[in-house]
PDB file of the backbone (N, CA, C, O) and the ligand in Angstrom, with CONECT records:
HET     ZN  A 101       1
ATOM      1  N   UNK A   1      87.753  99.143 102.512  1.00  0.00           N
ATOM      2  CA  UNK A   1      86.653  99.478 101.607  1.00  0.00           C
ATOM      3  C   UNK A   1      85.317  99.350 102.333  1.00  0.00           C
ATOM      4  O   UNK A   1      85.255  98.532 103.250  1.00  0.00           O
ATOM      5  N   UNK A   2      84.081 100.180 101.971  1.00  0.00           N
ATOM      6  CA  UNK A   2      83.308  99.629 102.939  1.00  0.00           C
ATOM      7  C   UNK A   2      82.290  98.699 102.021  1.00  0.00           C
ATOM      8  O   UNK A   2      82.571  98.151 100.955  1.00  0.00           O
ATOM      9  N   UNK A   3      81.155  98.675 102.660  1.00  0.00           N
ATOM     10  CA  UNK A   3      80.220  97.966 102.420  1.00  0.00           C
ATOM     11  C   UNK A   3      78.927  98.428 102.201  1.00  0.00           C
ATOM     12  O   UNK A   3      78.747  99.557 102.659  1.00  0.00           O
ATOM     13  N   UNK A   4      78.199  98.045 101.782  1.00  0.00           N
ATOM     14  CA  UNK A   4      76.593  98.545 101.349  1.00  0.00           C
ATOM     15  C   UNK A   4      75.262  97.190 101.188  1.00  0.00           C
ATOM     16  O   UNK A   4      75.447  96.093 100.661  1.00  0.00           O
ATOM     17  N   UNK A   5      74.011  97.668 101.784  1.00  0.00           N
ATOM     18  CA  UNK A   5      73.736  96.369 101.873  1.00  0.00           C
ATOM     19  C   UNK A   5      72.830  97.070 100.279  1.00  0.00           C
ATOM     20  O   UNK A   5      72.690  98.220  99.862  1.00  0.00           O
ATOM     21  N   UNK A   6      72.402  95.797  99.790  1.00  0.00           N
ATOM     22  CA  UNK A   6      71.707  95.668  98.777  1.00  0.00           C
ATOM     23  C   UNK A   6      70.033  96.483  98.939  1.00  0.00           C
ATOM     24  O   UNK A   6      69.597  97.414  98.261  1.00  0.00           O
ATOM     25  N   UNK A   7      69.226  95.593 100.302  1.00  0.00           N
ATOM     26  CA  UNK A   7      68.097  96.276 100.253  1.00  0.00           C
ATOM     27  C   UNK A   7      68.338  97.577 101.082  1.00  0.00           C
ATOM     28  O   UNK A   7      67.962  98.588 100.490  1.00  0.00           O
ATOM     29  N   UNK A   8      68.746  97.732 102.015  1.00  0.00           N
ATOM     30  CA  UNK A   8      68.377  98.965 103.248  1.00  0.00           C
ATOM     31  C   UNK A   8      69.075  99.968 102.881  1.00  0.00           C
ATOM     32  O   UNK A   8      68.494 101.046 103.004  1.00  0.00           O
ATOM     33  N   UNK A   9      70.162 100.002 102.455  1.00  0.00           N
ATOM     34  CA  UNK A   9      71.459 100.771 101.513  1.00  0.00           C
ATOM     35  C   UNK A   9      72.415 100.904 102.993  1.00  0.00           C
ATOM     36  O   UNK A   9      73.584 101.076 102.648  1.00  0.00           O
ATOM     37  N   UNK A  10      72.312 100.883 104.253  1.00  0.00           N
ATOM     38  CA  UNK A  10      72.998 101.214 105.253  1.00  0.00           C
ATOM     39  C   UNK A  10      74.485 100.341 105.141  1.00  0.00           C
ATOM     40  O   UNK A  10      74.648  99.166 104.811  1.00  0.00           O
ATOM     41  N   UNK A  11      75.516 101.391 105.548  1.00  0.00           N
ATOM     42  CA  UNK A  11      76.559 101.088 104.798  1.00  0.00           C
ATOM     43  C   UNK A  11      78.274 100.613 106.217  1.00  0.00           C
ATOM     44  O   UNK A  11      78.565 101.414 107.105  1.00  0.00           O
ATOM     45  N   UNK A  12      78.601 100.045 106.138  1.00  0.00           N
ATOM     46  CA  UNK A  12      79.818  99.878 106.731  1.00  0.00           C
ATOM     47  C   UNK A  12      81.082  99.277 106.661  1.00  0.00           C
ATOM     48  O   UNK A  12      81.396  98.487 105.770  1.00  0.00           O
ATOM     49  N   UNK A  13      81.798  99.619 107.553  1.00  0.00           N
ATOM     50  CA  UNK A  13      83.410  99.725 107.061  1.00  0.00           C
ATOM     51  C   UNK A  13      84.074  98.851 107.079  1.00  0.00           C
ATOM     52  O   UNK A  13      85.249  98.981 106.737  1.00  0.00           O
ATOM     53  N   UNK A  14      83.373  97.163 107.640  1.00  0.00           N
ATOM     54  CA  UNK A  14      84.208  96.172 107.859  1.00  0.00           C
ATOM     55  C   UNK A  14      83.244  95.349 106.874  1.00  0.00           C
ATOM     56  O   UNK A  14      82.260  95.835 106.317  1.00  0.00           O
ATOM     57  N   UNK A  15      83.595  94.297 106.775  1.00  0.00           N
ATOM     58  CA  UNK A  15      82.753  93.307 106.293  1.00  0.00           C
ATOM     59  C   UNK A  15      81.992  92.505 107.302  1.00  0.00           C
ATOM     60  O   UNK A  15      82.510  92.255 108.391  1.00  0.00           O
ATOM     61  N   UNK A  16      80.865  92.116 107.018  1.00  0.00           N
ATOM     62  CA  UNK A  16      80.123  91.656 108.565  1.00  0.00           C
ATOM     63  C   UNK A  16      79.276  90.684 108.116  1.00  0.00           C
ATOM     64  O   UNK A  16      78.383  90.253 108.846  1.00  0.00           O
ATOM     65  N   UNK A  17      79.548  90.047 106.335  1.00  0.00           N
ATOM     66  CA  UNK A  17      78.774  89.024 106.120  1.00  0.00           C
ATOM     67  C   UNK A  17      77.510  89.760 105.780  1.00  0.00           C
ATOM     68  O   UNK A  17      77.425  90.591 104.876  1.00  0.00           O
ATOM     69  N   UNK A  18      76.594  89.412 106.528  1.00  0.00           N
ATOM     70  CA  UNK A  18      74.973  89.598 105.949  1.00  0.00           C
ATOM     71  C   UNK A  18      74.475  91.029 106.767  1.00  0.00           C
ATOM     72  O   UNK A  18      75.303  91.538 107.522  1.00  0.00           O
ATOM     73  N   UNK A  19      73.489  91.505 106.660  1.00  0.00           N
ATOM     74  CA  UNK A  19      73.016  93.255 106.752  1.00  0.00           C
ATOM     75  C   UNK A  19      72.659  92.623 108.365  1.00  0.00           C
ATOM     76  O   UNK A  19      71.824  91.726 108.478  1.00  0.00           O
ATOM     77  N   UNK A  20      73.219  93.062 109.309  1.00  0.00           N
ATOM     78  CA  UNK A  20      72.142  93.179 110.818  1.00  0.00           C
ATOM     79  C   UNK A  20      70.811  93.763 111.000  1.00  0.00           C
ATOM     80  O   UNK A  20      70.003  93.586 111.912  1.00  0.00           O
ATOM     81  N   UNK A  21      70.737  94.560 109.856  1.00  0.00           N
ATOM     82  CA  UNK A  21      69.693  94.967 110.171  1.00  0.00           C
ATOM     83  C   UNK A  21      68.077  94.215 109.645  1.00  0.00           C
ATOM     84  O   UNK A  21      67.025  94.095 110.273  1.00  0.00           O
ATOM     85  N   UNK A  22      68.431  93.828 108.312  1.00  0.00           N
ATOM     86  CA  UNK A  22      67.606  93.179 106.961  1.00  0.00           C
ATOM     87  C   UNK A  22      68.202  92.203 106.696  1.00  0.00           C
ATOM     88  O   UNK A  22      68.418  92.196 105.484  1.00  0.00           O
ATOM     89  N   UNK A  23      68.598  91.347 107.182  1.00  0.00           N
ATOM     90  CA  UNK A  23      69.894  90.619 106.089  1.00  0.00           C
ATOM     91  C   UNK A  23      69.799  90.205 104.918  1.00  0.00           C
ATOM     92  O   UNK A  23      69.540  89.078 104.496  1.00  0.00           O
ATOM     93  N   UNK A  24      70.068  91.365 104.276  1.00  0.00           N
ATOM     94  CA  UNK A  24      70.504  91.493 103.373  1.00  0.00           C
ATOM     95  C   UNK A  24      71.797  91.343 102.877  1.00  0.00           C
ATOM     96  O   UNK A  24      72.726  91.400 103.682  1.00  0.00           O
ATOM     97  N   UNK A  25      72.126  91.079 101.155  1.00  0.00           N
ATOM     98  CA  UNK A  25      73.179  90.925 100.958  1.00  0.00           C
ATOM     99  C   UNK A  25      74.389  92.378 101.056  1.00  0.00           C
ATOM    100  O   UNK A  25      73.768  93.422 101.255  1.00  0.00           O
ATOM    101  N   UNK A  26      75.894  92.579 100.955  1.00  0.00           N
ATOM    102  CA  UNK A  26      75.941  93.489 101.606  1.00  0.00           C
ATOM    103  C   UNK A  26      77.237  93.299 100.017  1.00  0.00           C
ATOM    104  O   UNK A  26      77.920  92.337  99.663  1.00  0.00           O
ATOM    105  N   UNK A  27      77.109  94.446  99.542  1.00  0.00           N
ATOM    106  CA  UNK A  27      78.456  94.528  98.196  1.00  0.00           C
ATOM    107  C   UNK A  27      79.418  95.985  98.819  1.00  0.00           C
ATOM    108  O   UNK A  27      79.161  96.985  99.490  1.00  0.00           O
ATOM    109  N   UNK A  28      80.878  95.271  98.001  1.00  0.00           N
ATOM    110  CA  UNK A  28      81.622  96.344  98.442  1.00  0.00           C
ATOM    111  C   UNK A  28      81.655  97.682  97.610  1.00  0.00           C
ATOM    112  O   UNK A  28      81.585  97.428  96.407  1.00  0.00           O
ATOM    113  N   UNK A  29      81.735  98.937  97.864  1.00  0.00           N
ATOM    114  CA  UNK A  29      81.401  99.878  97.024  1.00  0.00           C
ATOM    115  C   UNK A  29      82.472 101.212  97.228  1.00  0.00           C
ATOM    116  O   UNK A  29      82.467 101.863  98.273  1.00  0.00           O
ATOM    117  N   UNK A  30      83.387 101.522  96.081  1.00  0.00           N
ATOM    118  CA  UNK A  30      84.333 102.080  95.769  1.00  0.00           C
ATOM    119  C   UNK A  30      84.250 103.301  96.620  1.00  0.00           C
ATOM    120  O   UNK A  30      83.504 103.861  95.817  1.00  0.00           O
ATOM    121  N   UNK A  31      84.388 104.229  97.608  1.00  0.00           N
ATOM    122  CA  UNK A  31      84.873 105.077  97.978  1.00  0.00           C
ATOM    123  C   UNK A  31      84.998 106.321  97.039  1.00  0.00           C
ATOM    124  O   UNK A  31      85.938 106.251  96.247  1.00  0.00           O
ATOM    125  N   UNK A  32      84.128 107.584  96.970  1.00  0.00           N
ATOM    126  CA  UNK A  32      84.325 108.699  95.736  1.00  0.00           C
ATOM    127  C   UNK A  32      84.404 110.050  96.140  1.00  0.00           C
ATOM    128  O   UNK A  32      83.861 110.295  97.217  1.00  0.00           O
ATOM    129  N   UNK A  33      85.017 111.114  95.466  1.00  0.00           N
ATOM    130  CA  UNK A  33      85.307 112.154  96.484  1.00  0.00           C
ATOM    131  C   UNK A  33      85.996 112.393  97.603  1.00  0.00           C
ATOM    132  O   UNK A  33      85.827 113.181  98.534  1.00  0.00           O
ATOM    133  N   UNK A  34      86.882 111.500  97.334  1.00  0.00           N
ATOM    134  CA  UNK A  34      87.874 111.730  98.321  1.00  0.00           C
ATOM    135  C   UNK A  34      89.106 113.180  98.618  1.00  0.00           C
ATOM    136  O   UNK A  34      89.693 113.789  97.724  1.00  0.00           O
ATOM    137  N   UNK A  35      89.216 113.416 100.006  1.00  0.00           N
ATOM    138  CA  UNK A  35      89.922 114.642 100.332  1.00  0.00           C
ATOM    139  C   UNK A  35      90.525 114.137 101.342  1.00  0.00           C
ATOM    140  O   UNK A  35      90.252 113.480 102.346  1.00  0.00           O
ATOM    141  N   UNK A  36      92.331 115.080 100.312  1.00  0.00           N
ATOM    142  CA  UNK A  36      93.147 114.760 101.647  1.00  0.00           C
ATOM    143  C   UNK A  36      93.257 115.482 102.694  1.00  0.00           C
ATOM    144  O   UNK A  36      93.265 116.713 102.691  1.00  0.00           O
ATOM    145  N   UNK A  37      93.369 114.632 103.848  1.00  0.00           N
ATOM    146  CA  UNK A  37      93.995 115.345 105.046  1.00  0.00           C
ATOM    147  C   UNK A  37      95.088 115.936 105.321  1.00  0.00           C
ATOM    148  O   UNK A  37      95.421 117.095 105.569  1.00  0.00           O
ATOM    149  N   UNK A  38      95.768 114.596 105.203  1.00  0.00           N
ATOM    150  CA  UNK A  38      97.415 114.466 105.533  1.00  0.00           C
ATOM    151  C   UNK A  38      98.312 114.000 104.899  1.00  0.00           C
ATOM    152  O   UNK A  38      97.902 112.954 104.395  1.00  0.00           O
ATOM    153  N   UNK A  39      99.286 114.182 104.645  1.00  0.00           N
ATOM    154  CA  UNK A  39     100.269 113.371 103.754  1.00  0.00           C
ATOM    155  C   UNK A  39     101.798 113.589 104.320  1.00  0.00           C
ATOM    156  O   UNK A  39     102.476 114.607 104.457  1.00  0.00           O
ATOM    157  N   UNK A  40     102.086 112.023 104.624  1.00  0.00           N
ATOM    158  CA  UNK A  40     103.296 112.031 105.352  1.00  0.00           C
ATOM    159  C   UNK A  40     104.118 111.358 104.034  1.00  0.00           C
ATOM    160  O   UNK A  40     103.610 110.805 103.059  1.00  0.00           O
ATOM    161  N   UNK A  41     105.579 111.588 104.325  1.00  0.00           N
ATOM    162  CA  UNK A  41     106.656 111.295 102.990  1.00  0.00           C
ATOM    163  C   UNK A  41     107.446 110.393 103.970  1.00  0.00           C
ATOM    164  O   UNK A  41     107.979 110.677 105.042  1.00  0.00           O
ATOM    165  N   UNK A  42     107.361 109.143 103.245  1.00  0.00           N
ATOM    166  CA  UNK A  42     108.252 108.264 103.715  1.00  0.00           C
ATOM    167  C   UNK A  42     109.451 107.620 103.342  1.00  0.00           C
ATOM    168  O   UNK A  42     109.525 107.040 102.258  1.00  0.00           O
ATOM    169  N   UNK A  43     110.526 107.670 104.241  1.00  0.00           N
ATOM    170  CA  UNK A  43     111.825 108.266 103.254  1.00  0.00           C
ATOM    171  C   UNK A  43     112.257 106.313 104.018  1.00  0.00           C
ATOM    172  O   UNK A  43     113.418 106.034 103.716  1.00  0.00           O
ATOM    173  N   UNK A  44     111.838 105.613 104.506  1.00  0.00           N
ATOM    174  CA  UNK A  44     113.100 104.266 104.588  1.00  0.00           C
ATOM    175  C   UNK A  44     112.027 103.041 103.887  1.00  0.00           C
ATOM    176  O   UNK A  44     110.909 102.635 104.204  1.00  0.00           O
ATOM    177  N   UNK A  45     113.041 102.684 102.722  1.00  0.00           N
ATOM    178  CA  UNK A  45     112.944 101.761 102.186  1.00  0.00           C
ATOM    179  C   UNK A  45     112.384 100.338 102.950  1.00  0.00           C
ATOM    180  O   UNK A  45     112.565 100.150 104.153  1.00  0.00           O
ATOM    181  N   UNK A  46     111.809  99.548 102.231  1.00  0.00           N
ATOM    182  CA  UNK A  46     111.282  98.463 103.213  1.00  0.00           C
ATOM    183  C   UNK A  46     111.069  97.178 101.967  1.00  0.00           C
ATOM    184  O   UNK A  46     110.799  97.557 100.828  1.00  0.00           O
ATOM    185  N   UNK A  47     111.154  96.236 102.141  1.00  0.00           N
ATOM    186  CA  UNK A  47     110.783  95.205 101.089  1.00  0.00           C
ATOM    187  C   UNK A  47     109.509  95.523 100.215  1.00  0.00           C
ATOM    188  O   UNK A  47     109.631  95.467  98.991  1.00  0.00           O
ATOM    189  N   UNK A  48     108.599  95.771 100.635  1.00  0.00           N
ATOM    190  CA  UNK A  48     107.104  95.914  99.754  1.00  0.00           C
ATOM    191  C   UNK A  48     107.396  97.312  99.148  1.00  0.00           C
ATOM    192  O   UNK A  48     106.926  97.465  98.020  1.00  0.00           O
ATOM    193  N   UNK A  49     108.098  98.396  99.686  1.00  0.00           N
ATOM    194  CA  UNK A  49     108.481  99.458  99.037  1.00  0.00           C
ATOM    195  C   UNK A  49     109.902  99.860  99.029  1.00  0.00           C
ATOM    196  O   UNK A  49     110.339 100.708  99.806  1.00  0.00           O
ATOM    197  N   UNK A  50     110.928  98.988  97.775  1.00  0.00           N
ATOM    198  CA  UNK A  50     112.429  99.502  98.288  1.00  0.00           C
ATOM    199  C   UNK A  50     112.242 100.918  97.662  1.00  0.00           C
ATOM    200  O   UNK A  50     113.193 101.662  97.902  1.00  0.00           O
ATOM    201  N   UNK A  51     111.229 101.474  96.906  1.00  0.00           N
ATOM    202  CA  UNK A  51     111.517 103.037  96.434  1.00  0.00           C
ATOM    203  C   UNK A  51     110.929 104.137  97.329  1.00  0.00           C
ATOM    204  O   UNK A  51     109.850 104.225  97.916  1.00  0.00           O
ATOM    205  N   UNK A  52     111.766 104.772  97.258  1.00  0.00           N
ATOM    206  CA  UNK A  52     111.521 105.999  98.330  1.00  0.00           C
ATOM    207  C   UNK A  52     111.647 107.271  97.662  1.00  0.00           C
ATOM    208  O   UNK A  52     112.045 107.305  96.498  1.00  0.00           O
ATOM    209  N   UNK A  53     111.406 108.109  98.164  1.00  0.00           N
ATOM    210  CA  UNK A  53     110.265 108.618  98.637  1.00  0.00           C
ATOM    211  C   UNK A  53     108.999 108.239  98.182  1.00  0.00           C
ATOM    212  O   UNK A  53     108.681 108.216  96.993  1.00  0.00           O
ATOM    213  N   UNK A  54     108.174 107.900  99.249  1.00  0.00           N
ATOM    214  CA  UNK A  54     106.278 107.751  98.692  1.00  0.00           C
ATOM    215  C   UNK A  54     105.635 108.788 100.100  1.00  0.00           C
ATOM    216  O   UNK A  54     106.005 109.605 100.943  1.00  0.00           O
ATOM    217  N   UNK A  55     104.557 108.128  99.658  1.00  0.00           N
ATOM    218  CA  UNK A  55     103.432 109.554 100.929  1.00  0.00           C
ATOM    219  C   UNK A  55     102.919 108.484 101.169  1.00  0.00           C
ATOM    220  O   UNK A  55     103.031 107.452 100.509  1.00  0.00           O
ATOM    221  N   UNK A  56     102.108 108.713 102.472  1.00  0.00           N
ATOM    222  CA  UNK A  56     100.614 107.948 102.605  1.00  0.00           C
ATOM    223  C   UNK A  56      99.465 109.308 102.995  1.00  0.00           C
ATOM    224  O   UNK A  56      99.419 110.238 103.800  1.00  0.00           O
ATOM    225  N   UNK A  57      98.870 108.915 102.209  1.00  0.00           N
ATOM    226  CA  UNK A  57      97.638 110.079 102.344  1.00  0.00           C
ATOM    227  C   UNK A  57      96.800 109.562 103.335  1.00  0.00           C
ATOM    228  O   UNK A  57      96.453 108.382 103.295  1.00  0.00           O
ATOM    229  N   UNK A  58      96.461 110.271 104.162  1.00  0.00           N
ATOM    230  CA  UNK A  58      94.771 110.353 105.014  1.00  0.00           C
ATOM    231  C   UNK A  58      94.038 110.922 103.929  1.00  0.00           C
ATOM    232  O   UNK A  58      94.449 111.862 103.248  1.00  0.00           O
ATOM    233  N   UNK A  59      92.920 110.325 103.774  1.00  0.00           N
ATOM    234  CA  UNK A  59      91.852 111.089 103.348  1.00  0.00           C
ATOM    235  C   UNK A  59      90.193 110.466 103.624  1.00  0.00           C
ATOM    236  O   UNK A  59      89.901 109.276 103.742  1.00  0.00           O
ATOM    237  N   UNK A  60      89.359 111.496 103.677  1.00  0.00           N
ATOM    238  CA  UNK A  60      88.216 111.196 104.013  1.00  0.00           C
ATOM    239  C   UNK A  60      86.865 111.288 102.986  1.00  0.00           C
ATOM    240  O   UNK A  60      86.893 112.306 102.294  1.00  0.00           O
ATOM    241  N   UNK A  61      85.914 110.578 102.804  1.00  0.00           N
ATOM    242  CA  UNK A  61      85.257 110.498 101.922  1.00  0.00           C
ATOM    243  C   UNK A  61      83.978 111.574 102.445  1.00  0.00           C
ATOM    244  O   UNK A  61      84.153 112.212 103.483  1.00  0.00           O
ATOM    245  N   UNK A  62      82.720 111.724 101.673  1.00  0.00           N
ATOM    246  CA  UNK A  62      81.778 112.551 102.103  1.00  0.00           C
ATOM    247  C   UNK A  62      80.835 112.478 103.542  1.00  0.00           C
ATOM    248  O   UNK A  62      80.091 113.169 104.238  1.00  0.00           O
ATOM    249  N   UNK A  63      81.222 111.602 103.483  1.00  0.00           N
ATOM    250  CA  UNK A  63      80.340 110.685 105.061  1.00  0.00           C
ATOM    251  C   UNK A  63      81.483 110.950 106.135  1.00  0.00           C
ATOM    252  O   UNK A  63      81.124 110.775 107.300  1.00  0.00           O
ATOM    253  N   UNK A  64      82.568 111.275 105.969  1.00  0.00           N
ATOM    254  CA  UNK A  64      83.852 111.808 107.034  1.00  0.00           C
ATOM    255  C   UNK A  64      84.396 110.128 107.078  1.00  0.00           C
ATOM    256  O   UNK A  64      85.271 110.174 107.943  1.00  0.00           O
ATOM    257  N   UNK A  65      84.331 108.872 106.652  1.00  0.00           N
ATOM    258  CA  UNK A  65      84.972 108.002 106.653  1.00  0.00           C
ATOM    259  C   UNK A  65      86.526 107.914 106.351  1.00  0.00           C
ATOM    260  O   UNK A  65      86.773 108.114 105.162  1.00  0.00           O
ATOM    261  N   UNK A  66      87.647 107.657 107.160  1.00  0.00           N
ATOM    262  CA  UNK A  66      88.554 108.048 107.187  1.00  0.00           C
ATOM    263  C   UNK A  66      89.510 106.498 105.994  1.00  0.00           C
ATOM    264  O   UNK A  66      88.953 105.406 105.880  1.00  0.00           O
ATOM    265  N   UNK A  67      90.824 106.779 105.330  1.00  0.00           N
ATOM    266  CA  UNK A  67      91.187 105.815 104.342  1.00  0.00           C
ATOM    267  C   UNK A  67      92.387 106.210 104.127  1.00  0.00           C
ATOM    268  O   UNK A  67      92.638 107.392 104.365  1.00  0.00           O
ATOM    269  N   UNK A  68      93.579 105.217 103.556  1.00  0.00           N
ATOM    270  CA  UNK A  68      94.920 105.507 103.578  1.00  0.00           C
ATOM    271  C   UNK A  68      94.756 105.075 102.552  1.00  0.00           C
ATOM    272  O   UNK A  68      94.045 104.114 102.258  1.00  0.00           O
ATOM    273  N   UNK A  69      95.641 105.985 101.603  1.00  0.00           N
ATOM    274  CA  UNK A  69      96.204 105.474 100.455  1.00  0.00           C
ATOM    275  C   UNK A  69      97.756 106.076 100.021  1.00  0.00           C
ATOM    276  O   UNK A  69      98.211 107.192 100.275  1.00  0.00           O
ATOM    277  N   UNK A  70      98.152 105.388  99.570  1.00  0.00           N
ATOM    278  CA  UNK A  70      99.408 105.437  99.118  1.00  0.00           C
ATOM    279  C   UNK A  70      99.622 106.059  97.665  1.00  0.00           C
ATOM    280  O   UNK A  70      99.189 105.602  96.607  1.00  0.00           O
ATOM    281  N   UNK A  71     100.763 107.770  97.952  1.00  0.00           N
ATOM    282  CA  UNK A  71     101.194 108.057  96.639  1.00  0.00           C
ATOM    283  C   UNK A  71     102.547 108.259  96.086  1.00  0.00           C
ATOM    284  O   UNK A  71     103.561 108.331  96.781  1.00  0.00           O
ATOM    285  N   UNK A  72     102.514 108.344  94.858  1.00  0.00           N
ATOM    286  CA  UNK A  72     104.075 108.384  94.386  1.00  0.00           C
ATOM    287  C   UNK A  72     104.255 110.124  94.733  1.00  0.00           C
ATOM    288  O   UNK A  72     105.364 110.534  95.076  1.00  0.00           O
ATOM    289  N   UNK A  73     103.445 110.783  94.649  1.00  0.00           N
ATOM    290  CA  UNK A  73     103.452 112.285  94.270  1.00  0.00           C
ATOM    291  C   UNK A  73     103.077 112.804  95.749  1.00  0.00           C
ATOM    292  O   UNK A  73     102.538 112.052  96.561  1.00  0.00           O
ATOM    293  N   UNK A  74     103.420 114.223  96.061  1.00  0.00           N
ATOM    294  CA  UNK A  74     103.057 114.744  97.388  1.00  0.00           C
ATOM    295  C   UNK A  74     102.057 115.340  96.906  1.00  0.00           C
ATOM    296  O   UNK A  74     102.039 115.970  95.848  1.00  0.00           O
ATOM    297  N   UNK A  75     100.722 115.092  98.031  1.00  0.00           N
ATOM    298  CA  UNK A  75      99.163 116.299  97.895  1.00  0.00           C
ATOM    299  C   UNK A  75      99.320 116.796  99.435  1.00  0.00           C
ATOM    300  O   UNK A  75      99.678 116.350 100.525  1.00  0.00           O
ATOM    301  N   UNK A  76      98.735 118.233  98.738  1.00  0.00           N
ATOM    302  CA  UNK A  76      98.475 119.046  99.730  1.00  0.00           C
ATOM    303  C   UNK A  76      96.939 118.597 100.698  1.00  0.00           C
ATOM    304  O   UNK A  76      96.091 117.901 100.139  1.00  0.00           O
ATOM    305  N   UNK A  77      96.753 119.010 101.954  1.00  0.00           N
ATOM    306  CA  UNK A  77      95.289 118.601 102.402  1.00  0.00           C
ATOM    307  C   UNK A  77      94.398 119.994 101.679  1.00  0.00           C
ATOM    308  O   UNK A  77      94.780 121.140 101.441  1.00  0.00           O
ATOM    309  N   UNK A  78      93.170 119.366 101.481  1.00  0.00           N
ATOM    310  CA  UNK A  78      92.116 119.988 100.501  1.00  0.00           C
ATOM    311  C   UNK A  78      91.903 119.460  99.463  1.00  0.00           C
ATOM    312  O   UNK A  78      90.847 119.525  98.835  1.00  0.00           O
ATOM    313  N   UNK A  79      93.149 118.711  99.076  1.00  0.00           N
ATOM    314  CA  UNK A  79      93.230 118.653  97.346  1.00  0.00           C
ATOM    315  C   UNK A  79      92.108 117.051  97.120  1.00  0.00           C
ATOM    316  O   UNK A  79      91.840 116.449  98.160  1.00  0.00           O
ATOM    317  N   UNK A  80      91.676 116.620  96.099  1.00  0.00           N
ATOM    318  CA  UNK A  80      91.093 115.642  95.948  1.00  0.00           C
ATOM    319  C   UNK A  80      91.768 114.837  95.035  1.00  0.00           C
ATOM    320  O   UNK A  80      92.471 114.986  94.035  1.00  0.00           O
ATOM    321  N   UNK A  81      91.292 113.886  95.751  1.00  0.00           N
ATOM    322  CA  UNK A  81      91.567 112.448  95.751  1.00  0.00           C
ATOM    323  C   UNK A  81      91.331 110.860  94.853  1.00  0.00           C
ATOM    324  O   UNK A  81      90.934 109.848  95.430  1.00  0.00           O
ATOM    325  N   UNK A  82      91.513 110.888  94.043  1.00  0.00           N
ATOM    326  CA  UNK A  82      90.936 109.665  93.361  1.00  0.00           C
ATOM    327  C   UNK A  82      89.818 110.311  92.249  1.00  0.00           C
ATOM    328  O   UNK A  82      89.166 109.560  91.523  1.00  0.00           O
TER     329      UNK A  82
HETATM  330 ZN    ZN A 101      70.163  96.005 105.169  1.00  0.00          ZN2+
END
């Protein structure tokens, strides 16, 4: 998820504690408009997922920030996201 600082608005992808730039406080902020890239189907069962078939989507937000998410359903790339 990334991050956003409170005063400067400059935004990033890890958590880093306080703003480098202002330090400012820095809140996490939901990801919108998302588009998929890619979507791979993953067919072997694993403890955190014994059900199979799932996907993991690539997809990228408006800023080109790249994000995995996990679906029950197959998307095509183009299609949107969340
Ligand atoms: Zn800042």
């Amino acid at each position: 998820m990334p991050y956003k600082c409170n005063k400067c608005k400059k935004q990033w992808m890890h958590k880093i504690g306080k703003c480098i730039f202002c330090d400012g406080e820095l809140h996490e902020i939901i990801p919108e408009n998302l588009e998929v890239m890619h979507c791979i189907e993953v067919n072997i069962p694993s403890k955190q997922h014994p059900e199979v078939p799932y996907y993991v989507l690539q997809v990228k937000d408006k800023s080109g920030n790249i994000y995995f998410r996990k679906s029950k359903t197959q998307k095509k790339p183009g299609e949107k996201w969340a």
